[in-house]
N, C-alpha and C positions, 0 to 999 in steps of 0.2 A: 255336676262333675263328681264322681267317685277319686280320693285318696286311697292309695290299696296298699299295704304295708305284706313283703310277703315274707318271716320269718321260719330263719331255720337251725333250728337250738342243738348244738353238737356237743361232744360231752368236753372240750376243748374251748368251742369259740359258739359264738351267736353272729349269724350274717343278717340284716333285714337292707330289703332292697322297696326303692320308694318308686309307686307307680302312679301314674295319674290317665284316669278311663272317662274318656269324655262323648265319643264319637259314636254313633252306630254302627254296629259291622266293622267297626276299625279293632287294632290288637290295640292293648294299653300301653302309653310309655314312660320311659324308666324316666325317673327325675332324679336319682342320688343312690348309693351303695354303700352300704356302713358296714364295717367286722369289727368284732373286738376278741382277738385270739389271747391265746396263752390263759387261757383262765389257769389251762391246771400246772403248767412252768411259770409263773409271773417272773416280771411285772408284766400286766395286760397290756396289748398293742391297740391301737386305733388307725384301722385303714380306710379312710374315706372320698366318695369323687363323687362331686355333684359337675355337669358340665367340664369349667375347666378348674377348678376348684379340687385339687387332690390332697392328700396327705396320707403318708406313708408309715406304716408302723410306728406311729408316736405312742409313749408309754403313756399312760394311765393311771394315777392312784384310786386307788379306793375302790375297786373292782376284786368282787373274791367270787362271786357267784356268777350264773347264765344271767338272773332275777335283773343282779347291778349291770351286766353288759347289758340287757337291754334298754333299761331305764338309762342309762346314759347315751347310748344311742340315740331313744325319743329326745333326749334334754339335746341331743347334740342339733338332729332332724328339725327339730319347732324353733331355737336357737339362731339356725343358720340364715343369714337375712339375706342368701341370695337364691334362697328355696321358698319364694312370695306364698306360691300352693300351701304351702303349712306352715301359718305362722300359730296355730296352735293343736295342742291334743284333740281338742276337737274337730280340727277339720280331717281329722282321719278315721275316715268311713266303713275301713274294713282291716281287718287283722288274719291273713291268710296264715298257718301253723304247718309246717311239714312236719307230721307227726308219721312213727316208722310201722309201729302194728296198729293197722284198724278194725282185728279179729274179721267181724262178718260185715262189718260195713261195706258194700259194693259202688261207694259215694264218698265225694266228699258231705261232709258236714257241719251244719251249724252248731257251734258249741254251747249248750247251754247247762244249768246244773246236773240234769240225767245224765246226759251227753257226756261233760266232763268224769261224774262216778263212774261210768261205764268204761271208762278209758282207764280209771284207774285199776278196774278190775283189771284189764289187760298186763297191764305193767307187768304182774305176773310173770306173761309169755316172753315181754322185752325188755326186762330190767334194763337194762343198760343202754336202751333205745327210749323208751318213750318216756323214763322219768324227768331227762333235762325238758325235754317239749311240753310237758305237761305242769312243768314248775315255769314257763315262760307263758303258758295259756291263762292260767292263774294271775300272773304281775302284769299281763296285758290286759285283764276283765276287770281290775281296778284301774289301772293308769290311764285303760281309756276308754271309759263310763258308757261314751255317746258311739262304740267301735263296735261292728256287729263283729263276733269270732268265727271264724272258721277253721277247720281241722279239715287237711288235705293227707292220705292217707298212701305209704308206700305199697301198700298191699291192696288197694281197692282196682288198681289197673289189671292184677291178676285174676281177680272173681270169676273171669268167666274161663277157666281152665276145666276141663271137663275133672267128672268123678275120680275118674280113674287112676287122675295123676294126684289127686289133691289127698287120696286118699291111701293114711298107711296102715299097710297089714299090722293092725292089734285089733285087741279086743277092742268092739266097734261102740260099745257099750260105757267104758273108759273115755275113749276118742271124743266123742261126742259131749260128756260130761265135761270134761279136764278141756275141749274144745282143741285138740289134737291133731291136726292135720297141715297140708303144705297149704303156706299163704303165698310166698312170694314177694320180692320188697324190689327198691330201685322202679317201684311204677309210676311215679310222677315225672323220673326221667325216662323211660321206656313210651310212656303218655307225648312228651313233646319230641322223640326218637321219631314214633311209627309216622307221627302227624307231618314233622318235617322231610322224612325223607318220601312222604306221599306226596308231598307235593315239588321235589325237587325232581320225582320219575315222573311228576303232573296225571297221577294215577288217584281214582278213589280210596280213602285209606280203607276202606272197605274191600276195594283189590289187593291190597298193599300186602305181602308176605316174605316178612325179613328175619334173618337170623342176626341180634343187637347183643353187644358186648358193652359193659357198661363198667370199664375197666379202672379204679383208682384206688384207695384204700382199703377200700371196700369192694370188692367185685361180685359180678354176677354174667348170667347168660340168660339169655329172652328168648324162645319162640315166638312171633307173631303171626295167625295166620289171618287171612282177610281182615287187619287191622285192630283183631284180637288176639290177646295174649292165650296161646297154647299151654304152653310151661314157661317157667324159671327156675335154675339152679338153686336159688334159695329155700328155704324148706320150712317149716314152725317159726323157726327163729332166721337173721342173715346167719346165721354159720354155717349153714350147712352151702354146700358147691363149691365154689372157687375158691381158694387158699385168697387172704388178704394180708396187710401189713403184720396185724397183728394176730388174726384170725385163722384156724385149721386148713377151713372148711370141710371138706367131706372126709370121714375117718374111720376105723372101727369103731361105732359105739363102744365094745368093750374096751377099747384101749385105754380109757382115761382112770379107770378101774388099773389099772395096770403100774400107768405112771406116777397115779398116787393112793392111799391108800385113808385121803382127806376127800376124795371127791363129792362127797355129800355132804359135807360139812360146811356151815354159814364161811364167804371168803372174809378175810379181816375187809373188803372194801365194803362191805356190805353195809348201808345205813339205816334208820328206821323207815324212809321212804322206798328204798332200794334194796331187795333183796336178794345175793347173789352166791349162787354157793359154789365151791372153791374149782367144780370143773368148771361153769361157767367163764370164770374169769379165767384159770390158762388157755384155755379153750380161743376165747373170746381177743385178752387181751397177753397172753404170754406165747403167744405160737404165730404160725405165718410167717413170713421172709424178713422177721426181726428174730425171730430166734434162731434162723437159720444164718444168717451172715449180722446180727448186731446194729441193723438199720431199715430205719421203718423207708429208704426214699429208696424210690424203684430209679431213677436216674441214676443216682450211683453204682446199683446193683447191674444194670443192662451194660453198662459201659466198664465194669472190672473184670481183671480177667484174673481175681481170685476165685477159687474152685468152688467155696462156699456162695458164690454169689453166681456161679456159672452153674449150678444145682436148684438154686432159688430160682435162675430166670428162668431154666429147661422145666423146673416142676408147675409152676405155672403155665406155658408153651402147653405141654402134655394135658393138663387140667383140659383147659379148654379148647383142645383139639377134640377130646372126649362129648365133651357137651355139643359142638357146631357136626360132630358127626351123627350124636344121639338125634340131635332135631332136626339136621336134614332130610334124615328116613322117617321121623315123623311128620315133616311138611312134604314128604312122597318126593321131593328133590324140586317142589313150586316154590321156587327161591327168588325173589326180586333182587335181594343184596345181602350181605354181610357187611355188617356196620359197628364201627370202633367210635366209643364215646368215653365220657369220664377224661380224669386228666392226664393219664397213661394212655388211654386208649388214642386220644387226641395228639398226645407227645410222643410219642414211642413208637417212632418211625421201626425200628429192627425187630420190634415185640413181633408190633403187625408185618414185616417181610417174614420174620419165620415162622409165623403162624397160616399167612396166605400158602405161604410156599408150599407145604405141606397139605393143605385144602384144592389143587389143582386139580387130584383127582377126581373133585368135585364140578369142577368147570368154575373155579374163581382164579384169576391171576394180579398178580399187581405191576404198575408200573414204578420201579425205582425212582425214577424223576420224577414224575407227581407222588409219588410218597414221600419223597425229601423235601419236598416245600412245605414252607411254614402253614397252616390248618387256619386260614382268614374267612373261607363262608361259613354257614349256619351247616352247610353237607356239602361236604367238596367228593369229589372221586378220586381214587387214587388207584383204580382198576385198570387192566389192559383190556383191549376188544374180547370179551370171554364171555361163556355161555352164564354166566353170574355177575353182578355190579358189584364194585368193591368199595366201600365209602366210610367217609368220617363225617361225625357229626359232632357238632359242640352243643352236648345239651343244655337244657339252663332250667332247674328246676323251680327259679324263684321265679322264670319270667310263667311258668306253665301255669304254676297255681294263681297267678294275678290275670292272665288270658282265660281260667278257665271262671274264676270269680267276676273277671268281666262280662263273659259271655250267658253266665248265669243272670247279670243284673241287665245285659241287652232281653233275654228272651222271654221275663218278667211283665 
């Protein structure tokens, strides 16, 4: 029996989700769900549920880093004596990483010291993405000696995007040095998106050609075609596509030039392991639908009917009207469905009605009463009889990378 630990280190909070892979051909299942948020508001929370075993945001001392939520996690996981499966560090056989740039890596990967240098070179590309992940790969390759690592990568589902898209007009000379091009991120959910909604149309994900919205703080837009990624709105870095909480997304480059006259300059968040200079971080962390209306939650924004928040919802709507029309005419109009995921995409019933609504001319409609109900399967529909499916998925990225870890130690 494999123990599978599938972590995923945010610059906020650390979630690790406990799995256990026993069977042949069977997916692995979940044994326990641990968070510890608030690192960077304290005091730190702890959200836990094993069975019927829950606890809900209890505070924490002694947590100042991703390092310490994790390791209290594992103290908490080996601790809990109604989780028999692990009663210590060592019965835990794998350490799954949702790590955000994999540069050229087309794969998940096994972590080991090249492996790890090699990600730090990256860091480079996603300061602000892969430094928390890479300082939890680290406190995991000591705490658990006997745990093989693995680094699951949000960019390795887009690799097979052709040339054309992947590549931007510069000097090609540069590009390739500096390693300059579109990667694409949200692949790990986009991974368990095309897989599940192929088998809820009971079509080979190799038929399978969807246009996925993968809508929450971070947002994005997918091309899939025969169960390959086309494009994604994301670009070198996530900033680029979708406007997010905090995030631009797509803008003049020259503008940031404009707004300040620091933009190359080290930002003060910047640390020795972290280097971030002063556009990245308005860019990244001062812009999107918190600068616009003063609030990072898209629930309060969809439901006010202040002007600043009725600007924020329309400029997203318009965003991604952009994209599902760009990649219709590049799927030639072989469309299986339109699919809303993420936790706006899954909650935000009015999002998804004025976003369909305005895709009719496409041949997608929605039904209001299956749109109003609450989102309980893994891909529910929530489309009228139309020449396009209209669907919700609940992605789950912690369960993709432990199904895909299992499926690696069945065909071994």
């Amino acid at each position: 029996m494999a123990i599978i630990l599938s972590i995923n280190s945010g610059s906020s909070s650390v979630k690790v989700s406990v799995y256990k892979s026993a069977a042949q051909g069977h997916p692995p299942t979940q044994l326990a769900d641990a968070t510890v948020s608030g690192l960077t508001a304290p005091p730190a929370q702890l959200t836990y549920e094993r069975g019927s075993e829950k606890i809900k945001n209890q505070e924490v001392k002694g947590i100042k880093s991703n390092e310490d939520a994790c390791e209290y996690i594992l103290d908490h996981v080996v601790k809990d004596g109604g989780l028999s499966e692990v009663s210590s560090r060592d019965d835990i056989t794998h350490a799954c990483h949702r790590v955000v740039h994999g540069g050229d890596y087309p794969a998940a990967h096994v972590i080991d010291e090249d492996t790890y240098h090699h990600l730090q070179d990256l860091t480079d590309l996603a300061p602000l993405h892969n430094a928390s992940a890479l300082a939890i790969v680290e406190a995991c390759m000591k705490a658990l000696p006997k745990a093989k690592n693995i680094a699951y990568f949000d960019s390795s589902f887009h690799s097979t995007m052709p040339k054309e898209i992947e590549t931007y007009p510069i000097d090609p000379e540069i590009a390739k040095k500096n390693k300059l091009r579109k990667y694409g991120f949200h692949g790990i959910s986009y991974a368990f998106i095309t897989r599940s909604v192929a088998e809820f149309l009971k079509k080979p994900e190799s038929e399978t050609s969807i246009i996925a919205l993968h809508l929450g703080s971070g947002a994005s837009a997918c091309a899939v075609k025969n169960g390959k990624s086309l494009e994604n709105s994301m670009g070198l870095t996530p900033l680029a596509g979708l406007p997010g909480a905090t995030r631009s997304g797509d803008v003049d480059p020259s503008l940031i030039f404009h707004f300040t006259h620091d933009a190359g300059k080290p930002s003060p968040s910047s640390t020795k392991e972290m280097h971030i200079s002063t556009a990245e971080e308005i860019l990244n962390k001062k812009s999107g639908w918190k600068a616009l209306t003063g609030t990072t939650d898209f629930g309060t924004i969809s439901s006010s009917s202040d002007p600043k928040c009725k600007l924020a919802f329309d400029i997203l709507v318009d965003r991604i009207l952009g994209f599902i029309g760009s990649y219709y005419v590049k799927l030639e109009g072989t469309v299986d469905a339109l699919v809303f995921a993420g936790g706006i995409g899954e909650k935000a019933a009015l999002l998804r009605t004025r976003i369909v609504d305005k895709c009719k001319c496409l041949g997608f409609e929605i039904d209001e009463e299956k749109n109003d109900k609450a989102i309980e399967d893994v891909v529910q529909d929530i489309g009228k009889e139309a020449r396009h499916r209209t669907l919700v998925c609940q992605t789950d990225e912690q369960f993709e990378m432990a199904r895909q870890c299992a499926v690696g130690l069945q065909t071994k």
